[in-house]
Structure formats: C-alpha cells, structure tokens
N, C-alpha and C positions, 0 to 999 in steps of 0.2 A: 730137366732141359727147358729153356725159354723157349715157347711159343712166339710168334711174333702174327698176328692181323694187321694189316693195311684199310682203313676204311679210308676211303674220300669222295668227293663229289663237289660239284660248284654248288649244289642245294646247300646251304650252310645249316640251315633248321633242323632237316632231316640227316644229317652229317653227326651233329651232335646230340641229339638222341641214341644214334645208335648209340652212338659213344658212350653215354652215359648207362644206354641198358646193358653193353658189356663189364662197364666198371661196378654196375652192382650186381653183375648174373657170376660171375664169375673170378671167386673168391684168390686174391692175392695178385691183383692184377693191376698197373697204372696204365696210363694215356701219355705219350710224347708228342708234343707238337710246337713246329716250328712254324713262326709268326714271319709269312716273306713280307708282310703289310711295311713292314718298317725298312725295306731293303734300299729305299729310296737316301736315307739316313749312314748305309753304309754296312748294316749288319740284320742280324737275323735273330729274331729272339727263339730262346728254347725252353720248354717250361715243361716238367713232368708231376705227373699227379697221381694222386690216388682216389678214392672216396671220402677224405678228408680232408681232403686240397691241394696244394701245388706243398711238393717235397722238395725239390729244384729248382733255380733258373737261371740260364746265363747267355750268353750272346758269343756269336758263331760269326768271323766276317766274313763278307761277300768273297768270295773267290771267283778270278776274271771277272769282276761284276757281274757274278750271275748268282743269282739269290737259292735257286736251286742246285746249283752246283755248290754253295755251303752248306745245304742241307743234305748232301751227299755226303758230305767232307765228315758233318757231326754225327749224322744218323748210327750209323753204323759205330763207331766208338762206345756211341751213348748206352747202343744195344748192349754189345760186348760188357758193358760196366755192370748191366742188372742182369746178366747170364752170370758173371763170375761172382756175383755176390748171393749168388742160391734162392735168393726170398722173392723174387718174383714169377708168380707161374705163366702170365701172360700178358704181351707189351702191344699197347692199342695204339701203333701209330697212326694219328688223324692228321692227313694230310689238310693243308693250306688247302684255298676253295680250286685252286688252278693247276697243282700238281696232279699228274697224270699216273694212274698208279701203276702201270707196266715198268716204268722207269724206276720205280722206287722199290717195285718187288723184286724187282733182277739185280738193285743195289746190296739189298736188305743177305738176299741168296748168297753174292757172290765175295761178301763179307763172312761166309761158314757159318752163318744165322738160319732158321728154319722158317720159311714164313708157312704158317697153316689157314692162312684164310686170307682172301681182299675181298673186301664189301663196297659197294657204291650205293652212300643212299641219296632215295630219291622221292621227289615230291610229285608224284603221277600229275598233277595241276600242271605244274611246271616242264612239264615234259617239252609239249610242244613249243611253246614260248622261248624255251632255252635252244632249241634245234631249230627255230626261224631265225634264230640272232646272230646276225653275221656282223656283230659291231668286234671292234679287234679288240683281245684283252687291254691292251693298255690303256685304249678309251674307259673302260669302266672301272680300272685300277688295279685291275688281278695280274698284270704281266709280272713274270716270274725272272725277265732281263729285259734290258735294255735291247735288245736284240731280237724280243719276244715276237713273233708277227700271226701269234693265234689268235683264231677268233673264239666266240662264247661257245659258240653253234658246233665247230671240231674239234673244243677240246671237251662238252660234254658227253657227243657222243662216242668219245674213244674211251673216257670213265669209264659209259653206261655197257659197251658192248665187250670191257674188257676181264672186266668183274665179274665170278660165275657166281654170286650171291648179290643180290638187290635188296637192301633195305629201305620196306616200302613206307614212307609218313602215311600215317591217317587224317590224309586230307580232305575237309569237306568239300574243298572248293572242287577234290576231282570228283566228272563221272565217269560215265561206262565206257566213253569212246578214251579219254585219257588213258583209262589203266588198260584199254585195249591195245592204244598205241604203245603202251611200255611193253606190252608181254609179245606186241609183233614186233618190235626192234630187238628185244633180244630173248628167245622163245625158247634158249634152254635154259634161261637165270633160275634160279632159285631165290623165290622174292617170298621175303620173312617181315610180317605186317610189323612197323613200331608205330608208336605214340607220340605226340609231342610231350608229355606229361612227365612227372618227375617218375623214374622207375621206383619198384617198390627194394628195399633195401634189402641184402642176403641175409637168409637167414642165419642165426646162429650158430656158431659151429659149423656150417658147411664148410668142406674143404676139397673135396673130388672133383675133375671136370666130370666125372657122367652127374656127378646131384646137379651141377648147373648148368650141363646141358639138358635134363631132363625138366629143367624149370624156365629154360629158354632157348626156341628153336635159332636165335642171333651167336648166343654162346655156342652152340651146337655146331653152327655153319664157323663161326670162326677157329675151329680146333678142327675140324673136320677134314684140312691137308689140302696143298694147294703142288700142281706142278707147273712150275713158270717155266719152262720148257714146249710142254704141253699150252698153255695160255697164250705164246708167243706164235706158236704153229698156227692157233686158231684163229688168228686175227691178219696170220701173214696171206696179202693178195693170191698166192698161188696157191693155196690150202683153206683156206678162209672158211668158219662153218658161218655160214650165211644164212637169213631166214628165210624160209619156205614160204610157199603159195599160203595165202591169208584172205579173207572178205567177212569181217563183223564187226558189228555198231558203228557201222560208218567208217572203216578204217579198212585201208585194205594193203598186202606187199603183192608185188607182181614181182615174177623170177622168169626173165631172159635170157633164155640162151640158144645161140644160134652157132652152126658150124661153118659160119662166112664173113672175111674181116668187112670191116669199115673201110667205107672211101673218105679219105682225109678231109678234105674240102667240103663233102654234104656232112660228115659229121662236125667239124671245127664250125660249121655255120650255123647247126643246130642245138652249138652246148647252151646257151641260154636260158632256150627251149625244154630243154629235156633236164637239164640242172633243176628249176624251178619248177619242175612237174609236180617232185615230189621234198617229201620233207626231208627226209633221209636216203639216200641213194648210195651205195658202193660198191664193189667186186671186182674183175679183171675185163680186159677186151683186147681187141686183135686190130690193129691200120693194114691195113696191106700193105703203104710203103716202107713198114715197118714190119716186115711177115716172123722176122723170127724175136720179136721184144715182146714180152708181158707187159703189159700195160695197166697199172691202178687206177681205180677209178673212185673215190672218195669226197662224196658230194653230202653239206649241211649246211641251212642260213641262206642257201643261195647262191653257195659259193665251190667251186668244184677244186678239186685239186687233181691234178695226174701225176703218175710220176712210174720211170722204167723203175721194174722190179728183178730184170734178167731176163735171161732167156730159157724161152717154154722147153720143157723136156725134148719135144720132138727138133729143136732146133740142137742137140748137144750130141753128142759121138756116143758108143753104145756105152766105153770105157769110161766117160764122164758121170756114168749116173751110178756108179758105187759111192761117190761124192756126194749124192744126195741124202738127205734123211727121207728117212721109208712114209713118214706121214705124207711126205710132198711126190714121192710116187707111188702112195695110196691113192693121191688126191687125184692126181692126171690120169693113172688107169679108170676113174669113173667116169671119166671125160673123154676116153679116147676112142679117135676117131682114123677108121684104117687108113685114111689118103693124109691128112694131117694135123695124126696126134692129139696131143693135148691144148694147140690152137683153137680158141673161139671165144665167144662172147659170152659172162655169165656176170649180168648186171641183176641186182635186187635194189626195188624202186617200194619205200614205204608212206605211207601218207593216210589222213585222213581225206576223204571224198577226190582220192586220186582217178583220175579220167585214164584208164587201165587202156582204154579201147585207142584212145584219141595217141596214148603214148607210145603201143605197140607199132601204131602208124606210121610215127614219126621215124620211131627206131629203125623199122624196115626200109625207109628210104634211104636211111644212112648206108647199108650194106652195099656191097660192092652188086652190082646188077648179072644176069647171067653172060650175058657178053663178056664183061670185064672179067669175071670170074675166069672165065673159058681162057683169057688172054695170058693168065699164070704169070707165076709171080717175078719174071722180070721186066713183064708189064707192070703191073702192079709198084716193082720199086721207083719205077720212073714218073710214078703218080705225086703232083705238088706236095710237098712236105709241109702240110697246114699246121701240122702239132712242133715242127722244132724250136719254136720259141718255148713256148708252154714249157716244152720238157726240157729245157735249157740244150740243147743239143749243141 
C-alpha cells in the first residue's frame, strides 16, 4: 500500500532538506511537486522524482484561476497512478511554499489515499520574522489565486501549528529564545533536527521502513500514521489544543480565560492594542451582544482576523448535541460553567519579551463591568454592535 507524507512550509531551505532526507532514508520512495510559481502563465507544473532525478513532468491548467485548485485537480490522480503500479513505497508530496497542508491532507484522504505523516519544516531563525510579516502573499509572489488575500504571518502560522511533526533546520543563525519560541507555539510538535547538507545516501540493499526508520527519526515520523480527523478537531476554535502557560529565555505564552463576555465597544477600541501585544495570538471569546456566537480570534504580523464559528454548546437544545462530535463536547465540559456553560474567554497570547502584566490589564477592561454584568443578557444584546462590520454580519 502507498504511503503518502505531506511536508511543506514557506521556509523553502528547510522544506527541501527534509525532502531530500526522506528520499534518501527511505528506500523506493519519490517526491511530487507542483510548481504554483508559474500559475501567473496559465498552468502548473508537475514534476516527480526520485533519488536519481526527475522521472516525470507535465503541466496541470489553472482551474477557476486558481492554481491551487489544479493542484487538487492533479494531486490525487497522480497519487492513484504510483499506488496502482506497486513500486512505490512512499510518496513525498512537497507542497509549494504557500500551500497550507490541512487542505491538501484532507484532499490527499478523501481521494482513498492514506496519508501517514505531514511535516512542516522550519528554520527556528526565521520563526519570528515570518510571524511579524503581515505583507500579503501576492506582494511577495507566493499567492496561490488571484483572489489570494493571505498574508505571510497567517499562512505560516497555520503550517506551523497544523503539523504534529516539525522539521527542525540546523540553523546557526537561531538561538535559545528562537527555538524557545518554536516549541512555545506549538508544544506538542514533534521536532526532528535536519541539516542543510546533502543526506548520506541508503544503504545497500535496504528495503524495510523499520531499517529506515531506525536510521532516521524524519522517516520514522513520516510513516508513523496521521488522523486528519483528529488534526482538524485540534485546530478548530471550539476545541483548539492551544499552548499552555510558558516563561523562558525571553519568551513567554500567557493563557486567558475568564467566565465573563466582552463589551463591544471597549474591546473593538482596543484590538490594536492587544493584536500587537503579542506575536502570535489565537483562541475563542464571548461579546455579550453577541451572548450566544463563538467567536475566533486569530491574530499574526499584526493583523487579527475574527470570524463566527457557531454557537456555544450551552446556547443549543439538549437534542442538538447528539449532533455534535464528542471531541467538541469533551472540549466544553472542561470549560464548563454551572450559570453559563461553555461561554467565555480562552485567548493564548505568545511572544518574545511580552508585557504579560501590562496585557492582563488591558484585557480585563475590556470585560463587561459588575454592573453590566448584573444587567443580563438582554441588556447586554442591546449593547452597540462594534464587531458587525468585522464579522461581516
């Protein structure tokens, strides 16, 4: 059976290393990847390899002008051609720098393909630099359509935190706060040191994945079984496995959570504020004139995004929550709260030399006051509606 791994990442250096240490760790293996660089031209190139070159190549066109959406189109065929011809044990698609790998894992899946691994590698140097850069892809050439409107900053950190394996470059340029801020942004990765260097070539005769997992912890991580199910849970705003309380080498996450919504108006005044607090920021929150919507809260580069995700458990009828999947009310019984529910604030704020004290501050002003509080909530809905632009309402 064809294995399939997903590596990608906007770090291109550290992208292609991995690459190259799975194509030599792990015997009867190629790499597919599709070239969106050219999508400007009309098409997509495709080219698949081995360890002694490129075996294929041919060109995919744009579909709806969207360069990623022909690399939907091919991927999956391409897969199926080296599954039905027996001789490939495992298929290294290395995503473009701007492909986002959840999209491409759940394409790969729902094509009857197996994916066993997504990697994101990463240049710990580059960490920060890439999560302050709020310039839009298409400014620096990586938009993936015409229509793209990501920036550098949120599409690397959806990579980095989507990937439960990290391939880490041996970078001199990073120190100890760099690779601190990688393992506090995502603190249950599995981060497997590479090289920039040429890998050393497989040995003769091997042919098992345990001899090339046992010759490399990358090989290992890439056959080791991925559930895009499970991946999908952990990244959704109402489930989210989010990072924990943190403070070393300069780097610290602070984890907010309070059992009392936001007043529109003090908080809509101080997203600016508290956006650029920190480097990375995400998780759910509560408006009061909004008491029964989940709210995302997804902040990188500077730039915040919100966006309704549904409504909180405790806002649904008892018969609506067989509908649910059990992760998502695993997730709300840890949360919950006897007068209301699974309603509240659980923001995590990551940063180097973040002002934890200064930011708690701010936070708490934004809360609805004891007064207001007292007033309930069809006080509360008649509170200025400072977010319906935002959330397109």
């Amino acid at each position: 059976m064809l294995s399939v791994v997903i590596v990608g990442g906007l770090h291109a250096d550290a992208r292609k290393a991995a690459v190259e240490r799975l194509l030599a760790d792990v015997p009867g293996s190629v790499v597919l990847h599709h070239d969106l660089a050219t999508a400007a031209a009309g098409t997509v190139v495709r080219t698949i390899r081995d360890t002694s070159g490129i075996l294929a190549a041919g060109e995919a066109p744009l579909v709806n002008d969207c360069a990623c959406c022909a690399l939907r189109e091919d991927l999956v065929p391409e897969l199926l051609r080296l599954a039905d011809d027996g001789l490939t044990r495992l298929a290294v698609v290395e995503l473009w720098d701007s492909v986002e790998p959840k999209a491409m894992a759940e394409v790969v899946t729902s094509g009857g393909l197996t994916v066993t691994g997504v990697i994101t590698a990463v240049d710990p140097a580059l960490v920060l630099p890439y999560l302050g850069n709020g310039d839009d892809l298409a400014e620096r050439g990586l938009a993936a359509a015409a229509t793209d409107q990501r920036t550098v900053a949120d599409t690397f950190a959806r990579q980095l935190e989507y990937a439960p394996v990290l391939a880490v470059a041996d970078s001199e340029e990073a120190d100890d706060e760099d690779r601190e801020l990688l393992a506090q942004l995502h603190p249950t990765a599995r981060q497997v040191p590479i090289g920039h260097g040429d890998p050393a070539a497989p040995e003769p005769g091997a042919r098992a994945d345990a001899q090339a997992s046992a010759r490399s912890p990358l090989a290992a991580a890439a056959l080791a079984g991925f559930d895009v199910e499970a991946a999908a849970a952990a990244q959704h705003p109402a489930c989210a496995l989010l990072p924990t309380e943190a403070d070393a080498h300069g780097v610290s996450t602070l984890v907010w959570h309070r059992c009392r919504p936001f007043h529109p108006e003090r908080l809509y005044e101080a997203l600016e504020d508290i956006t650029c607090a920190a480097a990375r920021s995400r998780g759910r929150f509560w408006l009061a004139d909004k008491p029964d919507v989940l709210l995302h809260w997804d902040a990188a580069g500077g730039a915040l995004c919100v966006e309704s995700v549904g409504p909180w458990l405790a806002s649904l009828p008892d018969a609506a929550w067989e509908m649910v999947p059990p992760v998502r009310r695993a997730a709300a019984a840890m949360d919950w709260h006897p007068e209301h529910g699974d309603c509240c604030q659980h923001l995590v704020f990551t940063s180097p030399a973040l002002d934890r004290d200064g930011l708690e501050r701010l936070l708490e002003h934004c809360l609805l006051t004891d007064t207001e509080y007292a007033a309930g909530r069809d006080a509360w809905k008649r509170l200025p509606p400072a977010f319906d632009t935002l959330l397109e309402v």
